[in-house]
Structures are given as structure tokens and as C-alpha cells.
N, C-alpha and C positions, 0 to 999 in steps of 0.2 A: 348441470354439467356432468357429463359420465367421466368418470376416473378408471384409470386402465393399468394392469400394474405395467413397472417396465418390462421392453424384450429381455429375455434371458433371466428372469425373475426367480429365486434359490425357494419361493413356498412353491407346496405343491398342488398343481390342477384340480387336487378334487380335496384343498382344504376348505372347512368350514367357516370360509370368510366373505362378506359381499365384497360390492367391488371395489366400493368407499374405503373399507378395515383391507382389503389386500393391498392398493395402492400405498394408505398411507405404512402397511410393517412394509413393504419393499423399500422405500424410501428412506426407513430409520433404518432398515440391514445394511443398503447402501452404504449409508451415514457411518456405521459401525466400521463397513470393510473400510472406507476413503481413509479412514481416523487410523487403523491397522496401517494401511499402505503408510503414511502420512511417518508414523512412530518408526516404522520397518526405514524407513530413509532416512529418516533422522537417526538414525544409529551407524547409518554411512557417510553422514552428513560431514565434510572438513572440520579438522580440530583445529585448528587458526587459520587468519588470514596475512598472506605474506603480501606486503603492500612492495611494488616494484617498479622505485622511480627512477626516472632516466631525462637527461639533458643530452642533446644533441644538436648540432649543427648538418649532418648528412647522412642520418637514419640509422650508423652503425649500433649507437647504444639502444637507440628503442629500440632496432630487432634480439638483441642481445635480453635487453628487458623483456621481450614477450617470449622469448625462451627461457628464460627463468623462470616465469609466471608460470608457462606449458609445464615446466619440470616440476613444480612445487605442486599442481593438480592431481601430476602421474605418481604423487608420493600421500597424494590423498589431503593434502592440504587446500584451500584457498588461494589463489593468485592472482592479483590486481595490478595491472599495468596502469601509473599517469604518468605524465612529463611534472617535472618538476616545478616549475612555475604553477602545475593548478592546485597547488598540496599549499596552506597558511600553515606557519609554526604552531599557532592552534590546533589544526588537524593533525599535524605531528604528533604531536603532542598524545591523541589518543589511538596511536597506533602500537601494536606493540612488536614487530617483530618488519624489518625494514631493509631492504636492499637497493641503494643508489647506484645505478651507473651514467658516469659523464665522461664526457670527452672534453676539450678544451680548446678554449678558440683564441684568435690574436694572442697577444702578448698573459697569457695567462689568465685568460678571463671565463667563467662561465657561457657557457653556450646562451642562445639567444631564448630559447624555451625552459633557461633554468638562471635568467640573471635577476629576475621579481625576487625567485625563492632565494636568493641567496643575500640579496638584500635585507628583505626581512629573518633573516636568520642570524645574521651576525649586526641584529639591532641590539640597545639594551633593554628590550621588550618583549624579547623572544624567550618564551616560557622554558623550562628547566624539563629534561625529558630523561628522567631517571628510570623511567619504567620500561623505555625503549631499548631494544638490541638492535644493533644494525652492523650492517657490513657496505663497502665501498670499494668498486673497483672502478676503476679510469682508464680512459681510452686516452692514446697520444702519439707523441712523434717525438723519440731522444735525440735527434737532430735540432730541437727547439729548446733553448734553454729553459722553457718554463714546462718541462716534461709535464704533463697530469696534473697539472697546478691547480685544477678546478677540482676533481677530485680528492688533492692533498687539502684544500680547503675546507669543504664540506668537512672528510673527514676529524678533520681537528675540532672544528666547530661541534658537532654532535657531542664528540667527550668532552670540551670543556662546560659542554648545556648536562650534564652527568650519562649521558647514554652509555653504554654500554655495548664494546664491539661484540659481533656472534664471530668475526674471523677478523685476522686482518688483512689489511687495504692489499688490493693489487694495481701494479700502474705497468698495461700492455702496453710495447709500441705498438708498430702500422703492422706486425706479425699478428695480430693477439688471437686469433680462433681459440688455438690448442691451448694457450695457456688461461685464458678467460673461461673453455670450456672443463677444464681440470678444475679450479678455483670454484666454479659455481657445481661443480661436483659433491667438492669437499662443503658448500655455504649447504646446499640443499640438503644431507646427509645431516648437520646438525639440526637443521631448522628441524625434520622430521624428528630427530632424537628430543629434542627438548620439549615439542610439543605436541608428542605421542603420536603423530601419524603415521599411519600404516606405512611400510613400502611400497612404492609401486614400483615403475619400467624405470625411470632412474635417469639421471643424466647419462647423456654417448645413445639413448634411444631414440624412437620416434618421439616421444614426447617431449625429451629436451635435447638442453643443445648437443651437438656432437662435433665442433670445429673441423671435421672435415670437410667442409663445404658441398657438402650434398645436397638433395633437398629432405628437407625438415619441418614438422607440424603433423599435426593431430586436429580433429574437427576441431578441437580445444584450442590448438596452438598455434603460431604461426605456420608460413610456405614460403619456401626462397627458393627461386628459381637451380635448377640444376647444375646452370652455368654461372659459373664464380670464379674469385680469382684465381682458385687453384685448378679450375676446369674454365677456362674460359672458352668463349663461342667463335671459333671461326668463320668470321663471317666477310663478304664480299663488298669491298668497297665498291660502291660504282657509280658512285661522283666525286669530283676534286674540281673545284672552279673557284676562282680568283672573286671576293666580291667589292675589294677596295680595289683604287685604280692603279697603274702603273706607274704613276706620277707619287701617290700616297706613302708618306713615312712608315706608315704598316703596311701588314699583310694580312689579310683577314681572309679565310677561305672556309667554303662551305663544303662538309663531308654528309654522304650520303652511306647509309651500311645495309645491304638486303639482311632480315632475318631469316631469311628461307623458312625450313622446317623446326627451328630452333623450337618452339612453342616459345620463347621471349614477350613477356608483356610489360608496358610500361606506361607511367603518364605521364601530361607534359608536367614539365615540373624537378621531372626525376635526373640523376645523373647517369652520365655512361661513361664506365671506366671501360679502357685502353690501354692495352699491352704492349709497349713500344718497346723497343729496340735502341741500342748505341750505334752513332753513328761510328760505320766503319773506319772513317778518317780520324777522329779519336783512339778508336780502339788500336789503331795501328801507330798512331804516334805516341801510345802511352807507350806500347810493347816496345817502342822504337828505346823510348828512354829508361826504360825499365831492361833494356841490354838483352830483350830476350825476343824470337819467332811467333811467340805462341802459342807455338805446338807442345810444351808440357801438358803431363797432366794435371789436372784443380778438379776436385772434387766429382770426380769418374768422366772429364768431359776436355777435351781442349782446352787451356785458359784463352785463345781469342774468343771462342765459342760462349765461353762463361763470363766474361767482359762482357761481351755484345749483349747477350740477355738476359745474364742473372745478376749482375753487379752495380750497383750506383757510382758512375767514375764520373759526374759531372760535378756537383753538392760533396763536398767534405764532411767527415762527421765528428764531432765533437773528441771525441775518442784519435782521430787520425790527427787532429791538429794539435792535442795533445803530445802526441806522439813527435809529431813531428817538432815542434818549441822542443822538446824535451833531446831531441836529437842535434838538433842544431840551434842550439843558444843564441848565438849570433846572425841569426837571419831576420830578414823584414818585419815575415809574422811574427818570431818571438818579439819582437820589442814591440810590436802594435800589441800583445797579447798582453808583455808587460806593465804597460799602463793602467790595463783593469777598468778599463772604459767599452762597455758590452757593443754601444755606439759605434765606435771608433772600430772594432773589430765587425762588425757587421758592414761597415761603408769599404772596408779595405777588402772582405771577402767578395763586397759586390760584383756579378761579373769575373771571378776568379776559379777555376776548377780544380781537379784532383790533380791534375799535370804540372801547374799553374804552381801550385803550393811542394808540389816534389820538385820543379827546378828549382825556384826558392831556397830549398833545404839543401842545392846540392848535393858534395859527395856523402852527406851524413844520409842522405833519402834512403828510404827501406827498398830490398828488394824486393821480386813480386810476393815470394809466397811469405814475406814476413807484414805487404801490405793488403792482401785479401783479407786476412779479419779484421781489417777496420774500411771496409768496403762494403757498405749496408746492403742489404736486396734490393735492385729495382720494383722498386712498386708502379703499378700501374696508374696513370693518370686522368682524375675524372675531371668530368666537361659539365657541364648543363645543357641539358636534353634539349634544340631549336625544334623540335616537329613536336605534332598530335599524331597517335594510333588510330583517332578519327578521322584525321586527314590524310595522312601518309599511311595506310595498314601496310603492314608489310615491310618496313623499314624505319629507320632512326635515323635521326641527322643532329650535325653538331657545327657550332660557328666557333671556330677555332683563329686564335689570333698566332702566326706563326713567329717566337721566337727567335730573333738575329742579329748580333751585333760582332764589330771586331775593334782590334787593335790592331798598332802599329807593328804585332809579331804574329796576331793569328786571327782565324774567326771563331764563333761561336754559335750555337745555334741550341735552341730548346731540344730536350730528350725528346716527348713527344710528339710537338708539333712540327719540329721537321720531317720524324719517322713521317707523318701523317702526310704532308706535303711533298717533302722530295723520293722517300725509300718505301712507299707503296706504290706499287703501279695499279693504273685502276685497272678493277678486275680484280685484285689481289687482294688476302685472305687476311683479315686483323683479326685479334683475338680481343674480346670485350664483352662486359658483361653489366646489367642496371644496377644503378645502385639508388634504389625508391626512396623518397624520402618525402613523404606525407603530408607533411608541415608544410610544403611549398607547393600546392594545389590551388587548381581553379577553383572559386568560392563555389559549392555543391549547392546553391541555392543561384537558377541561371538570371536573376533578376536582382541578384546583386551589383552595386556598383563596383566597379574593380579599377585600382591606381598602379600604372607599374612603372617604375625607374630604374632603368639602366643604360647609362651609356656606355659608348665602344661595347665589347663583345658583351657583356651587363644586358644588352637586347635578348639572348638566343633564348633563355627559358619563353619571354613574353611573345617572341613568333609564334612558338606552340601553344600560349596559353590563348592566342586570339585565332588562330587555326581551329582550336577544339571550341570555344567559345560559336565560332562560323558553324560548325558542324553541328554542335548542340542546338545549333535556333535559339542559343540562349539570349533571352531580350534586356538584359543589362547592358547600361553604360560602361565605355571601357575607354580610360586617359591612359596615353603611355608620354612619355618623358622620356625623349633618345637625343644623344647629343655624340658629337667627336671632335675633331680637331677643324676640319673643314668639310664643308658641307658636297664641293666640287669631287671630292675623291674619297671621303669615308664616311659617306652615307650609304652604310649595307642595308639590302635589303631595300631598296626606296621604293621601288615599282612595286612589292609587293605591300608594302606599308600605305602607296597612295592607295593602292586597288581595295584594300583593307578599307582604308576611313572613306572611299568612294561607293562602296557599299553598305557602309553603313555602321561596320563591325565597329571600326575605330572613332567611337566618336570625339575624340580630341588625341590632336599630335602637337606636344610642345617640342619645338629640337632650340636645341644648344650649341652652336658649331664655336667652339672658344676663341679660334683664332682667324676666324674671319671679321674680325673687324678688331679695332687699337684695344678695348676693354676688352677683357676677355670675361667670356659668357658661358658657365653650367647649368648644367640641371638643377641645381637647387637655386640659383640664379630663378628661370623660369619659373619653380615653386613660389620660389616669393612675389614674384610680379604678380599671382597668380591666386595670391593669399583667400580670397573669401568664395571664389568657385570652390579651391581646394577642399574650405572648411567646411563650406554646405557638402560635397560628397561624403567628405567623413560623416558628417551628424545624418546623411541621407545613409547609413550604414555602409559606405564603400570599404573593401579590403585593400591594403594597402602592401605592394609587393616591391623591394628594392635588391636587385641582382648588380654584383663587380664587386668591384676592390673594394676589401675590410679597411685597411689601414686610412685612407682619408675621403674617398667618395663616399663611402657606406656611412662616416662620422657626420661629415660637411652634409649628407641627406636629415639624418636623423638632427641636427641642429638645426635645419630650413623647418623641417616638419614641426619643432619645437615652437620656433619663432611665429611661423603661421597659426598654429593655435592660442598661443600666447598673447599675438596682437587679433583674433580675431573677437576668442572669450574676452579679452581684458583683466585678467585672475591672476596674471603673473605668471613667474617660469615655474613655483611648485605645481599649480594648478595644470600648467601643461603640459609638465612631467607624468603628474599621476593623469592624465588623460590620455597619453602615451601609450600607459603599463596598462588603461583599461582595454587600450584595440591589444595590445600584448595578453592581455588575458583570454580575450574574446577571439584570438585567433587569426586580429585581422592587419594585426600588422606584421607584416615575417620576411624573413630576410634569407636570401642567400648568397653569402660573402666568404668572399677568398682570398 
């Protein structure tokens, strides 16, 4: 064999070496330089690594997390993104510098990708973690009595296990940009102080967060679309069609949105929030009662104009009802208030608005510019994405269930989903923007099994997950479970669901219609009839996806899914609990509930 030194070889042409001895010194010089480069990086190398966990139910903290992560790189640090569920108190344990963010779901509970961790955390088995610093910030809603409760949680937890805070806790409402990105300003600045890393671009740069809803990232870091709440995308509606009957107790109607040249991308899966509007007939009979035109000014703008689009006047806030008991002793609410039964004051608000509650209060009710600061911002309402970008390029759509009831003094109608339905004309221009959320994806492996449950509007994510499913040629099985009230008038989407399981796409449709016959009949009804097909998909690796209502469909599911493993293994309800938390682990079983 002839040896050749390498191209670009540092001996020189006319040294006295054959070709054997030049090859092999080029080789060890090599060896030398790689070893130099090797040291030379290692002297740039990250001085800690900042581990940054996030729980979430609809993507806000994990982007939030991987902008932490981004900013801790661009200070020369480490930065490692998980969800909180995939971290054991163990692994805690040997980390030493740690940032949680969570947001919080139902009635005070950890998000769905961070309820394992929290379990095992506050076991008596969860190791003591004195060596740790950490910091916690929570995402929420102060219109919820259980403000950041999952975050207040964690937090506490950590220092009674000995941790030690690097800042303390922050708990944003549904505002938080500006104040999450100040906060993790101030977290980043220490972390690099205490463990020597260099400066870098710093949080408010491309590299980390900046709360102004730009777009943001670094090859490093995350990318969030341009269009956001504070820039949202004017985009053209140009479908609106009824898909329950006229006969039908709801209203269920399909929206269609062109992206034009937005560059907007999205998968199914993902949510799209919507920038609605007050109806005018409200805004004018607050103004009506409220003794004023409208034509003042409120904060550089008309107050109808600021009603109509910057003001929450449907939902009370904690703070106004406060106010209000406090104003008027002797009204309704205050003596439902009095009682101090949470129950009892949420069944009485049911159905009651901001107007609702100031007749109530009569002549004590505030005037307007003393009830504007307790008049929250309209936030924008998200939906679950009904289309695929493989199937539909070039637009989004959404199954929106429309809002409406009244009394015997007035009507009522949902903030968004009337704007959507009655005060768009099609043609006409919504502001909206994605809000991605990862965790709820078609399984990336197309030969997986896949299980989806949702009935009533609980279908729209699974149109587009069987849409993109059609488009991928993906060769997995796919069970969906849709149910509603009657089958004659709120079967959405039917034609396109036969044509679905007619082709092939859909290979099992169980439906549910509850009240077409004397028993009434759910979807986890059909689970159970249904019990060891079920179980063979799961053990054949099936992902298991449940879209709708948190408070009793999303429970009454995950109980059926319970029982069906329970009676299939024979191991009892621990066994089918931890078999649960192991598709919970593994990604495959995920939830989106509202």
C-alpha cells in the first residue's frame, strides 16, 4: 500500500523523508493542531448549564422557555429546554442552576405535560435539593381565582426540599410579554454573575426574549411569527357557513381565513387566536346606563371606540366585584358573596355580565371613568386549528361553536363567536394570529396508530389531523370518537368524515349521539363498549389524542381510558394509572382542553 501525505500537508516538498515517515509526521502534526483547536474551544466552552423547565397547556411557556434558553447561550452559558414531566426529582436533584415556567390549568392544577413532575415532587421520597438555585415564573389569568397556582406550587415546593431561590417567583396575567421579559432579564443577569459567564447580546435582543412581539431567535434560539397579539394579521375571511342544522340547539359554523402574503405557517394541531370586537348593541347599552354618549375621551381615543375594542365588558373581574359588594352592601351579589361559597358565586355569575352586575348595584354603581380600571383588556380568543397546510395551503380554518342565550330582560351572545358569525361580513378583514403548540401533533412517525376523542366542536383539531394524515400518505390506522346531542342535526362535518373512512383515511368512526335514544350515550360510553380493540391499539403503540371541555368530558375520558386498561391488563387501578403516565411520558397521550 502507498501512503500519501495529506492535501495541504505543513512538511516541506523537498524534506528528507519517504513516503511512509511523511505520511505518518503529517498525521501526528494533524493530531497536534485538532488537540490545539480542541483546548482553543474549550476555553469558550459554557461555564454552567441552565436547565429550563416549562409546563404548558398552549405553547405560551415553552416559547417563553426556549427564549430563556436562547438568552442564557448569548451570555455564554448553557441552555437546555424540557417540559417538566420529562425531568425525575432525581434529575433535579443533580442540576444546579434551574428556571421553571408554568402556566396553570382548571381549577389550579398543573398543566398536562408537568402533572407526573409535580406528583413526584411533592412525594415523601422526593430527594432534598440544597445544592439547587432556581427561579419561577407563572403564567395565568387574575380573573381565575386560582391565579398561577401551579407555579405558586412548584415554587414552595423547591424551598421546603432546601433549594434555594436565584430571584423571586413572578406570576403574569394574559398581559405577560413585557413583564416576563424584564424578569428574565433581571434571572439572566444573575445566572451569568454567579457563574462567571461572559456577557453576551443579552435579553430585549435577537437572542433573547424582547416582549415586543416581534419576531425573535437566533440559529440558536427560537422564531415566532411577526404576527402576534400585538401585531396581529389582517386577514380575509371568506367562508362563513352554518354546519349544524336549523332545527339544531347550537350553532356550529365553519370559518375559513385566506393568509395571502402573510408568510403564516402552521400545523394542524396548533391554535388561532382572533381579535374580536364588542358587540355594538352592548357597547351602547352599557353607555346607555352608564348616563353617557360615548363621545368622551378614555385613554387618547373615544370611550365607545375603547369599549368596542380594548375593554373586557362581558366577564367581571375579581377586582370590579369587589368593588362593587363594597359599594353596595345590600345588593344580590354582595350577599351571594357573603356567604363565601366560591360555588355559589360562580353559579350566580353564570351567564351575568358587566351591565348585569352594575344594575344590580344600582344608584351606588360607578361611573364610567371610575369603572375603566377594573375593565381588563380584551384578549383575543383562541380556537383549535380544523385544517392541514397540506391540505388547505394558503388558509386556516376554524369550527367555532357560536355562543347565545337570553333572558327574560335581554340576550346574550359570545364576545368572539358572534363577532365571527354576525359582525364580519365575508370578505372582511379579522385580525389573528397561530399560537403553535407542539405537544398536540400528528405522531411524526406516519405508521403510527393514532386515537382521537372529541365530541361537539372537540372534532376541529382531528379534521386537520386526518386532512394531513390524507396528504402525508401516511399508512397508520386512525380511530376517531365524535358524538353530540343528535345525530339528525349536529353531525358536523359528516360528508366529509364518510368520504374520510370511505377512503380509507378513517379506519374506525365510533359516534355518540346522547340523546337520540331514552339512555343517553358518550364517547367514553363507546370506549368502554370498545374496551380490548382499544387496548390492543395502545399496546400496538397508538397515540392517543382528546380535544373539548376540561371540566367533565376531558375527566369522564381519561376515567373510561382508565377502566379500559384496568379491565383489560387485570392489575388494578394503580397499574392503570401508572400505565397512563407511561403514554404521558412517551408523548402519546395529550390533551387539548378548555
Amino acid at each position: 500500500m502507498t501512503l500519501t501525505p495529506p492535501t495541504g500537508s505543513l512538511i516541506p516538498a523537498d524534506a528528507p523523508f519517504s513516503a511512509e515517515q511523511e505520511a505518518w509526521l503529517a498525521g501526528f502534526l494533524a493530531g497536534v493542531a485538532a488537540a490545539g483547536r480542541r483546548d482553543a474551544a474549550a476555553g469558550d466552552a459554557p461555564t454552567a448549564t441552565i436547565d429550563v423547565l416549562f409546563g404548558t397547556q398552549t405553547g405560551n411557556a415553552e416559547f417563553l422557555a426556549d427564549e430563556v434558553a436562547a438568552g442564557a447561550r448569548a451570555r455564554g452559558m448553557a441552555g437546555k429546554v424540557a417540559a417538566l414531566d420529562s425531568v425525575t426529582p432525581d434529575q433535579l436533584a443533580t442540576m444546579s442552576h434551574v428556571v421553571v415556567i408554568t402556566s396553570t390549568y382548571g381549577e389550579g392544577e398543573l398543566p398536562d405535560n408537568a402533572g407526573l413532575f409535580w406528583e413526584a415532587l411533592q412525594s415523601d421520597t422526593a430527594p432534598r435539593l440544597e445544592e439547587l438555585r432556581y427561579a419561577v415564573l407563572g403564567l395565568g389569568d387574575r380573573g381565575y381565582d386560582d391565579f398561577c397556582q401551579a407555579a405558586k406550587l412548584i415554587d414552595t415546593r423547591l424551598e421546603q426540599l432546601g433549594a434555594a431561590r436565584l430571584q423571586d417567583r413572578i406570576d403574569c396575567d394574559v398581559d405577560f410579554e413585557e413583564p416576563a421579559a424584564a424578569w428574565t432579564a433581571t434571572v439572566l443577569d444573575r445566572l451569568a454573575a454567579e457563574t462567571g459567564a461572559g456577557s453576551g447580546t443579552g435579553a430585549g435582543s435577537a437572542a433573547g426574549p424582547t416582549g415586543t412581539g416581534g419576531t425573535t431567535g437566533t440559529a440558536s434560539g427560537p422564531t415566532r411569527s411577526a404576527w402576534n397579539k400585538r401585531n396581529p394579521y389582517p386577514s380575509r375571511l371568506t367562508a362563513n357557513r352554518l354546519l349544524t342544522s336549523p332545527d339544531s340547539a347550537k350553532e356550529v359554523r365553519h370559518y375559513e381565513f385566506d393568509l395571502g402574503d402573510s408568510g403564516i405557517t402552521y400545523g394542524a394541531g396548533d391554535a388561532l387566536a382572533v381579535v374580536a370586537e364588542n358587540d355594538d348593541r352592548l357597547v351602547t347599552e352599557l353607555l346607555a346606563h352608564l348616563g353617557t354618549t360615548g363621545d368622551e375621551e378614555a385613554e387618547g381615543r373615544p370611550l365607545t371606540e375603547l369599549l368596542r375594542t380594548a375593554r373586557e365588558i362581558r366577564t367581571p373581574s375579581k377586582d370590579l366585584i369587589a368593588d362593587l359588594v363594597e359599594r353596595s352592601p345590600a345588593s344580590e351579589l354582595a350577599a351571594v358573596v357573603a356567604h363565601g361559597d366560591r360555588s355559589d358565586l360562580e353559579s350566580w355569575l353564570w351567564g351575568r355580565d358587566i351591565l348585569d352586575l352594575l344594575r344590580d348595584a344600582g344608584d351606588a354603581a360607578p361611573g364610567w371613568a371610575e369603572l375603566l380600571p377594573f375593565l381588563r383588556p380584551l384578549q383575543p380568543r383562541q380556537y383549535s386549528i380544523s385544517s392541514s397546510p397540506l391540505a388547505h395551503p394558503g388558509s386556516v380554518h376554524l369550527t367555532v361553536a357560536s355562543v347565545r342565550y337570553a333572558t327574560a330582560q335581554r340576550g346574550y351572545g359570545g364576545v368572539a363567536s358572534t363577532y365571527l358569525a354576525d359582525r364580519v361580513g365575508e370578505d372582511a378583514s379579522v385580525g389573528l394570529f397561530v399560537q403553535p403548540n407542539a405537544a398536540f401533533s400528528v405522531p411524526a412517525d406516519d405508521d403510527a396508530p393514532m386515537v382521537m376523542i372529541g365530541p361537539g366542536t372537540g372534532v376541529a383539531p382531528f379534521r386537520g389531523f386526518l386532512h394531513e394524515r390524507a396528504a402525508r400518505g401516511a399508512g397508520g390506522r386512525n380511530w376517531l370518537f365524535y358524538g353530540d346531542q343528535h345525530r339528525a342535526t349536529d353531525f358536523v362535518y359528516q360528508d366529509e368524515l364518510t368520504d374520510l373512512r370511505d377512503r380509507g383515511v378513517l379506519t374506525e368512526l365510533d359516534l355518540a349521539f346522547s340523546r337520540d335514544q331514552a339512555e343517553k350515550i358518550y364517547v367514553q360510553t363507546r370506549m368502554r363498549e370498545r374496551s380490548r380493540e382499544l387496548y390492543a391499539w395502545l399496546e400496538e403503540g397508538a397515540h392517543v389524542y382528546v380535544c373539548g371541555d376540561a371540566s367533565r368530558m376531558a375527566k369522564d375520558v381519561e376515567t373510561a381510558l382508565l377502566d379500559v386498561v384496568a379491565e383489560q391488563r387485570g392489575r388494578g387501578g394503580d397499574d392503570a394509572a401508572e400505565y397512563l403516565a407511561d403514554l404521558r411520558r412517551a408523548k402519546r397521550y395529550v390533551r387539548d382542553v378548555y
